[in-house]
N, C-alpha and C positions, 0 to 999 in steps of 0.2 A: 414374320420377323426373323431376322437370320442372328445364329447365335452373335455375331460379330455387334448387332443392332442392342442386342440384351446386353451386351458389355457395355456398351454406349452408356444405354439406358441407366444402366447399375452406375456406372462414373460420374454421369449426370446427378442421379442422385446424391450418391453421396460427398458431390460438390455441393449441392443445396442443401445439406445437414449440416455440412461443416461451417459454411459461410451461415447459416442460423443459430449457432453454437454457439461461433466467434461472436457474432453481434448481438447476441443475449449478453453475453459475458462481458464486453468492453461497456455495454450500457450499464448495467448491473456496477459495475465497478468504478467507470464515471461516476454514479448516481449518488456509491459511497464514498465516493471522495470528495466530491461538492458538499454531500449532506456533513462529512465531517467538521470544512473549513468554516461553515455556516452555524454548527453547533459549536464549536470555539469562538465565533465571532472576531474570527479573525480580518485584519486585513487583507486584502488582493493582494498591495503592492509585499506581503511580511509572506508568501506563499506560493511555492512551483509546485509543480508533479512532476515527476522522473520515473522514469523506467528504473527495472533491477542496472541495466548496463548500459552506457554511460550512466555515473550518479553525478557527477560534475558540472561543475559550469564553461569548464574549460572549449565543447564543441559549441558553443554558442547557443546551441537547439534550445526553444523553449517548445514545452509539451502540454498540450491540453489532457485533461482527466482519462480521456477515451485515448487518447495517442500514449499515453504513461504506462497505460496495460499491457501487458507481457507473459504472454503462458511460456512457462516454465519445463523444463525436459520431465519434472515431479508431476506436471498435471495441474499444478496452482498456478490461477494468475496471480502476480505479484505485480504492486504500482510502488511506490514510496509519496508521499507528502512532506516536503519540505517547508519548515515556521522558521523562518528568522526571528529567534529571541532577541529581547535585548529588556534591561530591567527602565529604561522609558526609552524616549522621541531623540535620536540626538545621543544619548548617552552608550559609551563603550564600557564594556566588551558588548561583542552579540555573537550568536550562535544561532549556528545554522543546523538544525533539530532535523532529522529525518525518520518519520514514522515509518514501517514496512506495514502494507497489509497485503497477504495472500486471502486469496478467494480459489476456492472447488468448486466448478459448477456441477449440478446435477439437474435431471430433465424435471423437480418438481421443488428442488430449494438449490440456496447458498449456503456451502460452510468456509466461514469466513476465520483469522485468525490474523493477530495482533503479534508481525514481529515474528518471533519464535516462541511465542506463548506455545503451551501446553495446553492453555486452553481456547477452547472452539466453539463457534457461535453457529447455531443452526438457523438460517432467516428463510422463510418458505417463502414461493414464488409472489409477490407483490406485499409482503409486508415490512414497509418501510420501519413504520415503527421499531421494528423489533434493530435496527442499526443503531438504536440510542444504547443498549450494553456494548456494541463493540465501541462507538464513542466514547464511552466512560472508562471502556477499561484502557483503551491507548492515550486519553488524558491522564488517567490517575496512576497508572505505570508511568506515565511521562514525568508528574511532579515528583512520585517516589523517586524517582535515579535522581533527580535531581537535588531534591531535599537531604539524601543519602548520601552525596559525594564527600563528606568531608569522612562520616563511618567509613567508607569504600577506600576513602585512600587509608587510613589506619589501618584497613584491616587486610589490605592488600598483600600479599607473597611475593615476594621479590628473590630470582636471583640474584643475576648479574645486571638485572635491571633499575636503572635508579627510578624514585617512586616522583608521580607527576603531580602539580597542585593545579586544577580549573579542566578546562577542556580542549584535548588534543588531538 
């Protein structure tokens, strides 16, 4: 084999690490975005996936769970789940809620994180279960900001800025 052959060889390779990397990682991150919508019980029609870039609806793209994933220049994949709120059927206002979840893959788990939390969930390689804490905590961060907006606007610092009432 000539060295030119072992260069092949070596590129080949490390095309089939990459592309096993990626498709670990976009499955892995699909898996928690479906399980998330599922443990909310939410509606289909009340729920996108979006990449970090575009987050709009403006290009028309809709994305499935696997197409929403997105590694990051940091190394995390990040996807976003979008919930259309609304307090019923029919009834205004609504709010279009975007969760962030970055995910790190490694060769023998997931470290997953909610957002810009601080904190980080360790899920080893095929234990699902263990995605019902990051569930919980981007629900229950989810109603706190929400339940808390009226403290947040009291407690807000303002320059020159005038202070806002609902969601902007």
């Amino acid at each position: 084999m000539t060295k030119y052959e072992e260069l092949c060889k070596a590129f080949g390779q490390s095309s089939d690490d990459w592309n096993a990397y990626r498709e670990r990682s976009i499955f892995f991150v699909a898996r928690m975005l479906t399980g998330f919508v599922s443990y909310l019980g939410a509606p289909s029609d009340r729920v996108k996936f979006l990449p970090p870039e575009p987050r709009d609806d403006s290009s028309g793209m809709t994305y499935t769970p696997m197409g929403a994933a997105k590694l990051e220049k940091d190394g995390w994949w990040v996807a976003y789940t979008r919930l259309t709120l609304s307090v019923g059927e029919g009834v205004y206002p609504r709010l279009n809620a975007l969760i962030k979840f970055c995910v790190r893959v490694e060769p023998d788990k997931f470290t997953v994180r909610v957002g810009d939390s601080a904190r980080f969930h360790t899920i080893l390689d095929g234990d699902a279960a263990a995605l019902e804490t990051v569930y919980q905590e981007a629900c229950e961060t989810s109603k706190a900001y929400f339940t808390s907006g009226l403290q947040r606007f009291l407690d807000e610092i303002t320059n020159d800025d005038s202070r806002k009432i609902g969601f902007v």
